[in-house]
LOGU-673508 format. One record per residue: y, z, x of N, C-alpha, C in turn; residue in one letter. Coordinates in pm, whole numbers, padded with zeros to 5 digits, always signed. Each point is the difference from the previous one (the first is absolute). Layout:
<rs>
YZXYZXYZXA/...
</rs>
This chain:
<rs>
-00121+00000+00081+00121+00000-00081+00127+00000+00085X/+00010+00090+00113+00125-00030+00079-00017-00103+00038X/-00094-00050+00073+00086-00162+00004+00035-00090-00112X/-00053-00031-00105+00061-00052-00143+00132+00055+00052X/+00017+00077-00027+00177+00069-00005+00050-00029+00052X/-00025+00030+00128+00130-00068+00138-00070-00136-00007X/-00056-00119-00040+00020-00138-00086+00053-00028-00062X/+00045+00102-00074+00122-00019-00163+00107+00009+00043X/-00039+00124+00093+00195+00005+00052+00063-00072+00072X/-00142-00069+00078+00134-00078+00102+00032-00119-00087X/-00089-00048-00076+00006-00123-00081+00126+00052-00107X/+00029+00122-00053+00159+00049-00063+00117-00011+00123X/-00021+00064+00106+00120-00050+00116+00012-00136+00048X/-00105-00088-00017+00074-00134-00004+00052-00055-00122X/-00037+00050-00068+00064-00061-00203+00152+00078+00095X/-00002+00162-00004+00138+00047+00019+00110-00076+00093X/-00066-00014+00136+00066-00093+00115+00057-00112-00015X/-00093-00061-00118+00062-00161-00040+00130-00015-00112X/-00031+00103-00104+00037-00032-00133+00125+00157-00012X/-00012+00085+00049+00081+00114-00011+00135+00010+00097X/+00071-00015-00018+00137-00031+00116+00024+00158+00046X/-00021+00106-00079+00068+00136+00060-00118+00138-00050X/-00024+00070+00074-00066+00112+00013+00056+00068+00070X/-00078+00163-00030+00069+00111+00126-00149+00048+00046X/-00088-00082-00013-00106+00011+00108+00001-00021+00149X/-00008+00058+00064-00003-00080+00183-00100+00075+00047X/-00105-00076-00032-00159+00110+00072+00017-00029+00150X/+00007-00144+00075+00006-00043+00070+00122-00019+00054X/+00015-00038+00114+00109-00077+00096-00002-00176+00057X/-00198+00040+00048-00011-00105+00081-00173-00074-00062X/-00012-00092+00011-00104-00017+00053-00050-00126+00018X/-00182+00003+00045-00026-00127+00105-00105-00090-00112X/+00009-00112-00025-00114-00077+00014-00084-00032+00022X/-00137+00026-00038-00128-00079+00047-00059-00059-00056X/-00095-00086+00062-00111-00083-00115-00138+00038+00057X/-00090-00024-00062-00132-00027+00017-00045-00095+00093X/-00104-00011+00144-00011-00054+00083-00142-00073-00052X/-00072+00076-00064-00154-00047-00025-00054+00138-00093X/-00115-00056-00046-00084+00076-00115-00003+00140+00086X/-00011+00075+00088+00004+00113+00074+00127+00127-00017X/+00122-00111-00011+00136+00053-00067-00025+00083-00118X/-00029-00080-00123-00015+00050-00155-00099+00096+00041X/-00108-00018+00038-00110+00106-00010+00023+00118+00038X/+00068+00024+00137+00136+00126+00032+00013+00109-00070X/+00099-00147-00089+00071+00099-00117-00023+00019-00145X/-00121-00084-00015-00096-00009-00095-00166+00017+00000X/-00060+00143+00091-00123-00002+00012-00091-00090-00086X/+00034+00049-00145-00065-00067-00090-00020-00091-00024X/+00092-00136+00046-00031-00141+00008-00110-00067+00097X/-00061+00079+00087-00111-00005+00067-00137-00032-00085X/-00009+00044-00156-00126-00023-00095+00056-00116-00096X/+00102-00071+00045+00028-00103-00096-00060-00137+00069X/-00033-00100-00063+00013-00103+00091+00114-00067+00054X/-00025-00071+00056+00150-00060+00086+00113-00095-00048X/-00094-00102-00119+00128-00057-00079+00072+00062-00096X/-00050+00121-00020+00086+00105-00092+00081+00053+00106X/-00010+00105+00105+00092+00004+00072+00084-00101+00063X/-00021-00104+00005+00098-00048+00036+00080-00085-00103X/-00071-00020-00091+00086+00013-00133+00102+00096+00007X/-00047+00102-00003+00122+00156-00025+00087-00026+00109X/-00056-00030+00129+00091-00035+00134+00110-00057-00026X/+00021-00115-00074+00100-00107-00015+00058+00040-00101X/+00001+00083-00139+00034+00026-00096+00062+00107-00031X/-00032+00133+00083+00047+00083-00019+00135+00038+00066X/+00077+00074-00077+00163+00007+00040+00021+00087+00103X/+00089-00066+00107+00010+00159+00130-00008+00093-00080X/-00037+00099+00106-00024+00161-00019+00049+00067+00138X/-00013+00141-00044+00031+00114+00064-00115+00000+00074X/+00062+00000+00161-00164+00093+00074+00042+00086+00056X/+00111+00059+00079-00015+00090+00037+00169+00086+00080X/+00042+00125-00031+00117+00042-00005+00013+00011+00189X/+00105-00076+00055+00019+00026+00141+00099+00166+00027X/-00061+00067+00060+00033+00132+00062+00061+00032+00093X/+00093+00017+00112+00074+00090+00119+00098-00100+00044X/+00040-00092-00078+00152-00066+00067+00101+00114-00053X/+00099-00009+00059+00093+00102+00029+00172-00075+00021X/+00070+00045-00103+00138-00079-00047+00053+00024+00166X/+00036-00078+00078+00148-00012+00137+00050+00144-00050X/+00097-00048-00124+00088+00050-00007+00009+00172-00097X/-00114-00012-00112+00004+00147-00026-00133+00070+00030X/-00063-00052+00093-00132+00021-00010-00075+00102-00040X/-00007-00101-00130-00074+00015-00133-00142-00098-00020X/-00087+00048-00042-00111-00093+00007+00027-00110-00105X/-00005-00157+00022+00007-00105-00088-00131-00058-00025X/+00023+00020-00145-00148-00007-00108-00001-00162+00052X/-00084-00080+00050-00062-00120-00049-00129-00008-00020X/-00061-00122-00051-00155-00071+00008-00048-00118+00034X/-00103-00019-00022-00107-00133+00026+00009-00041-00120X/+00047-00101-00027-00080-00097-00145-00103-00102+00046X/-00128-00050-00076-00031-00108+00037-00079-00120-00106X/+00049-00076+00043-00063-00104-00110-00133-00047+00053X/-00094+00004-00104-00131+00012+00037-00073-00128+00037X/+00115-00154-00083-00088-00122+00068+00003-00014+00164X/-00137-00079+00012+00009+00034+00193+00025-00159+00006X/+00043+00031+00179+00074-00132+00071-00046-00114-00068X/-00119-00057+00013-00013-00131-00056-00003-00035-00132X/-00002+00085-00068+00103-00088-00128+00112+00019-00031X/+00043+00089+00064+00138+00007+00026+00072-00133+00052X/-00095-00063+00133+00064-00129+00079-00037-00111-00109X/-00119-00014-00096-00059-00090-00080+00061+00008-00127X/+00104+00116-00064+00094-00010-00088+00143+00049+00019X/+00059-00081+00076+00139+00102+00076+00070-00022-00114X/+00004-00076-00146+00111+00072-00116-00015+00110-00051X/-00137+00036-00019-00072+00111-00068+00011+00101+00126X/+00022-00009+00126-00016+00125+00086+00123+00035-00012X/+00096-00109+00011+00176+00044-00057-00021+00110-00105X/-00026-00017-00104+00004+00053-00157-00062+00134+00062X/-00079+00016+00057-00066+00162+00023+00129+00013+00100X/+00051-00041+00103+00086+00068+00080+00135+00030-00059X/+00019-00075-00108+00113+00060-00084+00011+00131-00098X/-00154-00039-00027-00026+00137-00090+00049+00141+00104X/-00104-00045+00132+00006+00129+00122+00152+00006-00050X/+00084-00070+00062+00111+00052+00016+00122+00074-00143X/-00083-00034-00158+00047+00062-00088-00075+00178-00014X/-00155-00028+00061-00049+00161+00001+00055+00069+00069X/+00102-00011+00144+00084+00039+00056+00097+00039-00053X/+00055-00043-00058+00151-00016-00049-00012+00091-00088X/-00100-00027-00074-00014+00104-00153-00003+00138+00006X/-00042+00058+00179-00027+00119+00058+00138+00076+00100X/+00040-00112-00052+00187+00020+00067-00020-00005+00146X/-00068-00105+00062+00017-00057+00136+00080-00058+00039X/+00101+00043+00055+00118-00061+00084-00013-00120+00082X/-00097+00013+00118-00085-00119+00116-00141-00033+00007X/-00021-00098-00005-00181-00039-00031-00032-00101+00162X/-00134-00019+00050-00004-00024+00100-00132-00073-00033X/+00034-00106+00054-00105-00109-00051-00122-00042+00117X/-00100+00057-00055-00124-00012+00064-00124-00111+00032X/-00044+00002+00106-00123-00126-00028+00073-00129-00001X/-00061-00083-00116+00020-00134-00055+00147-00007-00077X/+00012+00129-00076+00118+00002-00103+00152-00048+00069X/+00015-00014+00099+00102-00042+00104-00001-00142-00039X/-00109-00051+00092+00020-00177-00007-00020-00032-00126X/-00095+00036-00027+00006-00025-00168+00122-00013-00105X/+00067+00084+00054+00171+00003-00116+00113-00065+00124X/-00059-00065+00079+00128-00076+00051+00059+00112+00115X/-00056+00067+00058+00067+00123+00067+00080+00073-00063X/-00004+00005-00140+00057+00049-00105+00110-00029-00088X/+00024-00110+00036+00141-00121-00068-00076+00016-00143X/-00126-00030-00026-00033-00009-00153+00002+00113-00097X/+00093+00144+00083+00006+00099-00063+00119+00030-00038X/+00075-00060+00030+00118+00091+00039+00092-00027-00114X/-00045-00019-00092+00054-00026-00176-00037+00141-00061X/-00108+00071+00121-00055+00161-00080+00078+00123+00066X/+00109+00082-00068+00090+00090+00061-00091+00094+00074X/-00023-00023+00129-00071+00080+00070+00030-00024+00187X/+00006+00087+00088-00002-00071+00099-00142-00019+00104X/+00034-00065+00075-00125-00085+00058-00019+00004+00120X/-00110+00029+00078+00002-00068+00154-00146-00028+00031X/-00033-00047+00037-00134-00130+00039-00090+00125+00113X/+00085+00020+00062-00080+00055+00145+00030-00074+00118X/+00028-00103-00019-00011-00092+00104+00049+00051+00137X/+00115+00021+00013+00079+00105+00118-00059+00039+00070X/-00079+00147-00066-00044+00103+00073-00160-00041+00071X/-00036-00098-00110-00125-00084+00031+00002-00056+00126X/+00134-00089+00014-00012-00125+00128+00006+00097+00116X/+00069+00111-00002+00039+00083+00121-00096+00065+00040X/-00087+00076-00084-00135+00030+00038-00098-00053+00053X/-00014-00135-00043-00077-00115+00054+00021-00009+00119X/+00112+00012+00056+00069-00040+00139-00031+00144+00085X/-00007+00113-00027+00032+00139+00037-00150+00022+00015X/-00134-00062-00068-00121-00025+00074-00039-00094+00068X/+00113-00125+00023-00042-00091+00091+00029+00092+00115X/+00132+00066+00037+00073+00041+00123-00126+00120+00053X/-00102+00042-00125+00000+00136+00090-00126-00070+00023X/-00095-00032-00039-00111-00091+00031+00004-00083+00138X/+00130-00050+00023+00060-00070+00096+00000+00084+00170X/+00085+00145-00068-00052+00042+00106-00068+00109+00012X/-00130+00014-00090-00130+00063+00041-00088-00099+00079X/+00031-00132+00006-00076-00096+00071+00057-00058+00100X/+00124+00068+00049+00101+00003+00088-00014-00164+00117X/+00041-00071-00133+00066-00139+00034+00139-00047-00031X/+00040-00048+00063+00132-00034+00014+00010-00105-00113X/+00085+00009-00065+00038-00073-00086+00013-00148+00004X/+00027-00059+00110+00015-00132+00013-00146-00057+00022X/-00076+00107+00007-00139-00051+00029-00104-00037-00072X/+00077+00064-00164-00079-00009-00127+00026-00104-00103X/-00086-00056-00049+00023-00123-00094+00005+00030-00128X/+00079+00021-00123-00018+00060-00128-00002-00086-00096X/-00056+00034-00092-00025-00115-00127+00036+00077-00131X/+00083-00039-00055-00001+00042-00143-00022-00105-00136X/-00082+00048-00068-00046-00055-00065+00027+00025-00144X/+00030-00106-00083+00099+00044-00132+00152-00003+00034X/+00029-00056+00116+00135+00002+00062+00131-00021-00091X/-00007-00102-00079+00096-00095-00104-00006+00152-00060X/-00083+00088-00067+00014+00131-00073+00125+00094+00022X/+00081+00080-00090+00017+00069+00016+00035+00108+00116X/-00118+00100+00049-00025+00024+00029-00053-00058+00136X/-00077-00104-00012+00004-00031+00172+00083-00075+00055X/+00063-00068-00066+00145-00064+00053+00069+00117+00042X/+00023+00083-00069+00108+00140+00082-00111+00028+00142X/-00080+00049-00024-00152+00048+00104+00044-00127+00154X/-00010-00106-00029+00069-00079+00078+00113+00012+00077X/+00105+00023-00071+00160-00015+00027-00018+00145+00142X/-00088+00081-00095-00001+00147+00078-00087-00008+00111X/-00072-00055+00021-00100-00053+00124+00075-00068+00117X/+00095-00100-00049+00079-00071+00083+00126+00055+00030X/+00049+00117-00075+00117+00118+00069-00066+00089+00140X/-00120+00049-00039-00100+00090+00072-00012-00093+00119X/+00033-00104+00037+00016-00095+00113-00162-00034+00027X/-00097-00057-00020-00122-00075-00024+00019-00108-00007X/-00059-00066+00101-00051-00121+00104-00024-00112-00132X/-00079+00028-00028-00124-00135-00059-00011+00054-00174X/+00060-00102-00126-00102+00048-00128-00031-00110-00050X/-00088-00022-00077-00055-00052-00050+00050+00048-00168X/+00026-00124-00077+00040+00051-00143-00139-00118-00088X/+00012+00075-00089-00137-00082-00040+00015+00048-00175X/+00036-00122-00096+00008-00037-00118-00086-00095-00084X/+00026+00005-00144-00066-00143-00021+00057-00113-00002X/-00059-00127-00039+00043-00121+00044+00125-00029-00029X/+00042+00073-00196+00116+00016-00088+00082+00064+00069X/-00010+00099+00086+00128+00065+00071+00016-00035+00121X/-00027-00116-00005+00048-00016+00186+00167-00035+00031X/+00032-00020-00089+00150-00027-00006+00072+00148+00006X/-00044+00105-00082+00054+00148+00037-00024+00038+00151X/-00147-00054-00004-00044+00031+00144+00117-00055+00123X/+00029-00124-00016+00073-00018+00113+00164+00045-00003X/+00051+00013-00149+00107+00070+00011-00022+00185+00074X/-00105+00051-00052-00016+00156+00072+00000-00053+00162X/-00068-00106+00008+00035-00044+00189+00108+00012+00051X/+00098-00064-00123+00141-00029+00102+00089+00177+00002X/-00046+00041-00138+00048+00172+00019-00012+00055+00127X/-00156+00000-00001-00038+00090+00084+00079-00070+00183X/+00049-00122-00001+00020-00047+00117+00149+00050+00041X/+00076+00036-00139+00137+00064+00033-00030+00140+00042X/-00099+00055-00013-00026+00155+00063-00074+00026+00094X/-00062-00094+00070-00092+00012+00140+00035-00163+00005X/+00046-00103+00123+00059-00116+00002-00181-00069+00097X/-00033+00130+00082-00068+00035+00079-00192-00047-00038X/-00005+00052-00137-00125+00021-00031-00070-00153-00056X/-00103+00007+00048-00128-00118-00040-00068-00001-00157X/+00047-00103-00058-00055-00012-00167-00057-00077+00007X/-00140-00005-00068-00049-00114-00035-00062+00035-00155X/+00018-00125-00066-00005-00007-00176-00142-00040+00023X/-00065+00074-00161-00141-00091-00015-00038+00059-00165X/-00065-00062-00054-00062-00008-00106-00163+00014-00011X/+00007+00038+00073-00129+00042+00036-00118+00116+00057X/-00024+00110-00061-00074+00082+00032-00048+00035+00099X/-00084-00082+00050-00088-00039+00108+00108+00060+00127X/+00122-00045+00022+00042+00029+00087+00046+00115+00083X/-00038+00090-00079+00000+00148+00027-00108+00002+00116X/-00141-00077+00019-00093-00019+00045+00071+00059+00161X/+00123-00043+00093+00009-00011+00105+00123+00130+00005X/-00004+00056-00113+00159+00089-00008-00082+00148+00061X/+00131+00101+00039-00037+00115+00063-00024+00127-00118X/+00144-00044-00052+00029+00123-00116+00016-00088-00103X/-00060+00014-00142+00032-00080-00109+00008+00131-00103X/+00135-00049-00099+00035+00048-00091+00014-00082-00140X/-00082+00050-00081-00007-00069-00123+00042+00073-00129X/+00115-00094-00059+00076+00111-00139-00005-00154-00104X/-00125-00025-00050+00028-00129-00104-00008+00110-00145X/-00025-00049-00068-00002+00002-00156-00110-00060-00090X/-00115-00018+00106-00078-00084-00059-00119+00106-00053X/-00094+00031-00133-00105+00037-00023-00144+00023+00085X/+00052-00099+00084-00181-00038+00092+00016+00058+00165X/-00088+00036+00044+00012-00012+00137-00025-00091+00067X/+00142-00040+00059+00014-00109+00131-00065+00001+00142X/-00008+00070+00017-00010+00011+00184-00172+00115-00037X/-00064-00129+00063-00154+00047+00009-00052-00061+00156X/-00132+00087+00001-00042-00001+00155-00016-00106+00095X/+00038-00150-00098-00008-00150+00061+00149+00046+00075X/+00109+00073-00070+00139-00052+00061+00068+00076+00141X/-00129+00104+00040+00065+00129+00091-00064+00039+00113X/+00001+00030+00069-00042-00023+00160+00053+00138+00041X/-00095+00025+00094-00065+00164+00053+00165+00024+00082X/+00021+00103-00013+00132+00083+00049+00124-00031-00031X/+00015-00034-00156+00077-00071-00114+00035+00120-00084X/+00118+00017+00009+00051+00142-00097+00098-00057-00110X/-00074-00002-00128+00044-00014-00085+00080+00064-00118X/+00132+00012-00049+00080+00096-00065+00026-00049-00138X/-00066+00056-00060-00036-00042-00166+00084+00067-00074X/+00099-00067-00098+00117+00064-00084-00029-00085-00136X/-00156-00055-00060+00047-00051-00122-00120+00114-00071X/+00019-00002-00097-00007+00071-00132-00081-00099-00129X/-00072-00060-00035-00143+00029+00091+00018-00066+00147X/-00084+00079+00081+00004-00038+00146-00051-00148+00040X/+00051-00066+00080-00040-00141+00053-00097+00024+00063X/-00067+00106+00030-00147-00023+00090-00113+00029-00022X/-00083-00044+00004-00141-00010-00053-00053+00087+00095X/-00084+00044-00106-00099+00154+00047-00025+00035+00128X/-00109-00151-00013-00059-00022+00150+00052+00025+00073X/+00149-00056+00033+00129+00021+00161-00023+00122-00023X/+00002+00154-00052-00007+00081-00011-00146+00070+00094X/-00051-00067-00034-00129+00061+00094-00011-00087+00135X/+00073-00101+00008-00008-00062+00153+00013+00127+00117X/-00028+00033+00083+00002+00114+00124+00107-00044+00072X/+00055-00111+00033+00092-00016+00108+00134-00062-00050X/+00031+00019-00199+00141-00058+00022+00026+00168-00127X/+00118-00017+00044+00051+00133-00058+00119-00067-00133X/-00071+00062-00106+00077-00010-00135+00084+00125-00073X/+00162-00004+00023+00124+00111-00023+00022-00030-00169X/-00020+00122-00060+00089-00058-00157+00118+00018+00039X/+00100-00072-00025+00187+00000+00108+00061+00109-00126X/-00027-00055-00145+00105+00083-00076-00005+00120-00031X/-00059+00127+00111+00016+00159-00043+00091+00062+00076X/+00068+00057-00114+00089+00131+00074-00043+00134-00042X/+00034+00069+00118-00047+00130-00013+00148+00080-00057X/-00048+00050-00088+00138+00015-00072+00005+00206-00043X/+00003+00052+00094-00072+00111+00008+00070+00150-00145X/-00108+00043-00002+00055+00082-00167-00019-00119-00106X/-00015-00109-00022-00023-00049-00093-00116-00076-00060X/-00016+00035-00116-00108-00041-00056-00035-00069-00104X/-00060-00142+00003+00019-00054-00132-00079+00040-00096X/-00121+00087+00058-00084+00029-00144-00107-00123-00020X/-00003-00105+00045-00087-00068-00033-00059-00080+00126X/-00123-00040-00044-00081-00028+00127-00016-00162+00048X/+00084-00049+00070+00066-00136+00056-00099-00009+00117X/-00113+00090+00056-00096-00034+00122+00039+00020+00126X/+00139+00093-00028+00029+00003+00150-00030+00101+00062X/+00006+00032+00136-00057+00129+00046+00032+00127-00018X/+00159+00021+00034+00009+00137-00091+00117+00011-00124X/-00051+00114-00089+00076+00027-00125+00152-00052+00018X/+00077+00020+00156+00164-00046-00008-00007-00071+00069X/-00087-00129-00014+00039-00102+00022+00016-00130-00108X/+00103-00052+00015+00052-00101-00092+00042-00136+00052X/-00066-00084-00118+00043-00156+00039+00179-00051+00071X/+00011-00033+00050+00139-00030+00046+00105-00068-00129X/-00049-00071-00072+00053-00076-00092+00031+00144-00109X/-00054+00116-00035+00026+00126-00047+00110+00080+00085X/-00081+00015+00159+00105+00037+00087+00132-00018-00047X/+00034-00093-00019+00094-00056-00041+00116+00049-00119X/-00095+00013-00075+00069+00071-00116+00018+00135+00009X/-00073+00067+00079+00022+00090+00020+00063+00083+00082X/+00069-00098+00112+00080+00035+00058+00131+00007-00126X/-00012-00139-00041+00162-00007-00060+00000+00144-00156X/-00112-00001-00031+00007+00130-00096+00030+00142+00064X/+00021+00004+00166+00005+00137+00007+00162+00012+00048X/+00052-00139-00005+00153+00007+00001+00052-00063-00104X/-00096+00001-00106+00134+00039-00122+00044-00212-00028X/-00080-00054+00097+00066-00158-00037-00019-00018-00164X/+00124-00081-00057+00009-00026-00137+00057-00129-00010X/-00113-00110+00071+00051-00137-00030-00085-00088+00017X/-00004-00126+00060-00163-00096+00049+00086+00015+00139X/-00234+00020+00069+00085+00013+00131-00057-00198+00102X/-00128-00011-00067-00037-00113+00061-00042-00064-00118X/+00076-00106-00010-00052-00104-00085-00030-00162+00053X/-00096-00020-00031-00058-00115+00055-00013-00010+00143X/+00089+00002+00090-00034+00047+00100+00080+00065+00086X/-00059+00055+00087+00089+00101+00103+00089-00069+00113X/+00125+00081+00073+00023-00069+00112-00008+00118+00089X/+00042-00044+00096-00016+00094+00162+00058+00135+00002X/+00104-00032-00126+00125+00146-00012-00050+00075-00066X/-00125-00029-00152-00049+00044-00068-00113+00098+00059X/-00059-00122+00133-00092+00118+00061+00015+00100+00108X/+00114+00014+00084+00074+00046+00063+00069+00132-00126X/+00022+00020-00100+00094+00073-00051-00171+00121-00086X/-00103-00083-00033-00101+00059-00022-00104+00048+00079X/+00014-00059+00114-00058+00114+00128+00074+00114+00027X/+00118-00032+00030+00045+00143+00050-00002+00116-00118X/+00013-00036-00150-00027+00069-00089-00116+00051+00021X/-00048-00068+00000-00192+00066+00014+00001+00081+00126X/+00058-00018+00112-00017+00099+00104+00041+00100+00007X/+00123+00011-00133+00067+00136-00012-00118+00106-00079X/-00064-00092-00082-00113+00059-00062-00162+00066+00093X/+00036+00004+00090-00142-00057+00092-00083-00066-00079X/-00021-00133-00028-00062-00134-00023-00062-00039+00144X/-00106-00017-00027-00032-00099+00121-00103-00065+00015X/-00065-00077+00061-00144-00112+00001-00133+00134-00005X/-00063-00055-00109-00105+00119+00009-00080-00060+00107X/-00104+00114-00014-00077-00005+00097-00114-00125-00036X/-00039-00120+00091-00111-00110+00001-00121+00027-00091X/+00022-00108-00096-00137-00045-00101+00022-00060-00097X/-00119-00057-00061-00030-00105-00073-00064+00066-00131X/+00015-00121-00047-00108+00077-00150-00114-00047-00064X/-00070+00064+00191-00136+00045+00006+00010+00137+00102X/+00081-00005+00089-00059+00148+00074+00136-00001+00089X/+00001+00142+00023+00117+00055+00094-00043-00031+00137X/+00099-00100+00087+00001-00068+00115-00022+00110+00136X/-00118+00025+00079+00023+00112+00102-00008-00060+00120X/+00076+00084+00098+00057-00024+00104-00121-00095+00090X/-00093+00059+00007-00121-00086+00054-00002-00159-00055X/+00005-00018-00111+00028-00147-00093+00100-00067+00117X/+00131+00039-00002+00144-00061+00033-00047-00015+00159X/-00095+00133+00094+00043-00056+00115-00141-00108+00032X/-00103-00008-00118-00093-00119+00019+00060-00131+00007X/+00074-00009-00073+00103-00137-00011+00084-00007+00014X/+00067+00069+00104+00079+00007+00169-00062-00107+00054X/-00104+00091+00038-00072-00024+00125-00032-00153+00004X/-00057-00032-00149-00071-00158-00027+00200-00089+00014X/+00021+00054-00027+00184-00107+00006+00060+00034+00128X/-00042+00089+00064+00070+00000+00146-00088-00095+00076X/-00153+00018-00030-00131-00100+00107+00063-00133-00028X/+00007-00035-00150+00064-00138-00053+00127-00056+00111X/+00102+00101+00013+00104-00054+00037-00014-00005+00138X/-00094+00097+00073+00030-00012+00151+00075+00107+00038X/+00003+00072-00069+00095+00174-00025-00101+00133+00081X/+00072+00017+00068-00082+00083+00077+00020+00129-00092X/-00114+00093-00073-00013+00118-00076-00033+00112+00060X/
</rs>
């Protein structure tokens, strides 16, 4: 029966969010977005859908209206520090029909953002797919609410485990070849811009065939901020095959980068949501696989179980919001996409917070030190690097 209930209610706070202009409710302040990754998600938060069969759940998957999962705990106001109530919402269809009906994934991400509203949420922070999906959030912004993607705090993190990775394997920067993949994105177009400030030799940007025209405009960006550095464009996967460090932030449902594309002492930094890498790379022994988007965000807790290693640690694209909820921001902070000032003005926020790169892993197992210096050793033999 409690869940029926908190079903009714959130399904009344989006009737309220949409259709009610004024209340003196404000349960909330803030909160984040999620969706469903695969049948493993719902089951979570729905033991019971485990004795159904699967075209009924995933019937319910696609049909049912965001919900409440879970109340976030120990952010702390800048300024009166006071604890600020936010949560998790999440809409339960997962990635691929989400990518196989992006009008209908709109319509659930609008709802998200009226179950918000209805709970007197000030800033909402758009998770997963729900980003590209609404345009980096241009397709919202008709809903009185404010907005930020993640993107920012995302690209900087990405970069803040290339650097330290960089030098736990204590190579010189000009010596390493980087690939980002999903480049034309969001998110790795900034990941880029920030790679080629960090002064790095050699990248590799790697899109599909449709974005090669973004692709070569992010070239000429990135050439006004390192004049210095080596680009080469490709459309093609495969080419990671010869890269040192590859970073992949697409948007796509499937995993890209499988054990044909990766070669022994290959450290790979995974920031998509579902992840671009197939299982297998996961059990390879000699290439090392980073999830890029966790912050350790310490005292805080979302309450719900995202697979990461510990209770205060949080996705960066949340990070995010949660930095700007503990100073009180009351506006959009990233829409569609970020620039350099955006991520520059949300790091140092976060450092006032102690924010910082959690500690190495994937989501399959917490990365140990023995792992990282096995595939040293195999990328120093590779290079001719004396270890």
């Amino acid at each position: 029966m409690a869940v029926i209930s908190g079903l009714l209610f959130d399904l009344w706070y989006i009737f309220k969010g949409k259709y009610i202009k004024t209340g003196k409710e404000k349960k909330y302040k803030f909160a984040f977005i999620v969706h469903s990754r695969n049948y493993l998600d719902i089951y979570r938060k729905f033991p019971l859908a485990r004795k159904l069969p699967k075209d009924i759940v995933l019937f319910f998957m696609k049909h049912l209206w965001p919900i409440t999962l879970s109340k976030v705990t120990g952010v702390i106001s800048s300024e009166t520090k006071k604890e600020v109530p936010g949560f998790v919402l999440g809409i339960t269809m997962p990635a691929d029909l989400m990518l196989l009906d992006r009008p209908y994934a709109l319509k659930k991400i609008r709802q998200a953002l009226y179950l918000a509203k209805g709970q007197g949420v000030t800033i909402i922070g758009l998770g997963g797919l729900t980003s590209s999906l609404s345009k980096g959030g241009l397709d919202l912004l008709d809903i009185p609410i404010n907005i930020t993607t993640g993107h920012a705090y995302t690209a900087y993190n990405i970069v803040q485990n290339l650097l330290k990775l960089t030098n736990i394997f204590e190579v010189p920067k000009e010596s390493i070849s980087v690939t980002v993949v999903g480049a034309a994105g969001s998110i790795g177009s900034m990941s880029s811009m920030l790679i080629a400030r960090e002064s790095y030799h050699s990248l590799t940007l790697i899109d599909t065939k449709r974005k090669q025209d973004k692709v070569k405009e992010l070239s000429e960006e990135i050439k006004k901020i390192n004049s210095k550095i080596v680009i080469k464009i490709s459309d093609k996967i495969s080419d990671i095959l010869d890269c040192d460090f590859v970073i992949t932030a697409t948007n796509t449902a499937e995993a890209l980068v499988t054990p044909d594309h990766v070669s022994d002492g290959m450290v790979i930094i995974d920031d998509a949501q579902p992840s671009d890498i197939h299982p297998d790379v996961l059990k390879m022994e000699n290439v090392l696989v980073i999830e890029a988007g966790v912050v350790h965000t310490p005292n805080i807790n979302s309450n719900f179980n995202y697979g990461l290693k510990s209770r205060t640690d949080n996705f960066c694209c949340m990070a995010e919001l949660l930095v700007l909820a503990s100073y009180g921001w009351n506006e959009h902070y990233v829409i569609n996409k970020a620039t350099l000032e955006n991520i520059d003005h949300i790091s140092e926020m976060g450092k006032a917070l102690d924010f910082r790169v959690a500690s190495f892993q994937n989501f399959q197992e917490s990365i140990t030190n023995d792992k990282i210096e096995k595939v040293k050793k195999v990328f120093c033999n590779k290079h001719g690097i004396s270890f």
